[in-house]
C-alpha positions, 0 to 999 in steps of 0.5 A: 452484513458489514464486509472488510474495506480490503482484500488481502489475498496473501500477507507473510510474516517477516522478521523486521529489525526491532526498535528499543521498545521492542516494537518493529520498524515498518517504514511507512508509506501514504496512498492518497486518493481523490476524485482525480488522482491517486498517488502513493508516496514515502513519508518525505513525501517523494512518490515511490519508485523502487523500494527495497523486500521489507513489511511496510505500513500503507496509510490509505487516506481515500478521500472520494466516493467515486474512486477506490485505492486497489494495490496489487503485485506478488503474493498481495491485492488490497483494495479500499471500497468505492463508495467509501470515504475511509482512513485505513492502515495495512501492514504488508510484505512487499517482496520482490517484483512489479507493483501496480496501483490504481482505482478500479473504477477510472483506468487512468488513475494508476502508478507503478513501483517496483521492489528490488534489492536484498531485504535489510539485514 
């Protein structure tokens, strides 16, 4: 039986602005995980430290065996396999609080951000 390579306990719809093609802007952000690291940064490559209530797209590059990418905070936990190499793309709200990342199988490999602000208008 295959199983998905995330959770999600809860993802809500947002209205976000529309591009000309009528497609939404989802500002993109990129997990990379390694045997020894784990971070998640913005597309200009600055890790996130505070972002602003909007749907994002997560391009979760996982690229270890022995590590997973698992994000968790209000209303969202998503989390790639451990014994998985996998490229994956998940379109999520982030709503306003604390969020924390990290691998599930070596506690030292975590980050934090927080989501603060109004969403955009």
């Amino acid at each position: 039986m295959l199983r998905p390579l995330l959770t999600v306990s809860a993802l809500a719809a947002l209205a976000v602005p529309l591009a000309a093609s009528g497609s939404p802007i989802r500002p993109t952000l990129t997990a990379k995980v390694t045997a020894r690291s784990i971070s998640l940064v913005r597309q200009d490559g600055e890790r996130v430290r505070v972002l602003q209530p909007n749907a994002y797209r997560i391009i979760v590059r996982d690229a270890a065996t022995t590590q997973n990418f698992h994000l968790m905070g209000p209303s969202l936990n998503a989390r790639t396999k451990v014994p998985a190499k996998a490229t994956a793309t998940w379109l999520v709200n982030l709503e306003p609080g604390s969020y924390t990342y990290r691998s599930d199988k070596n506690m030292r490999l975590r980050g934090s951000f927080t989501v603060a602000g109004a969403p955009p208008a």
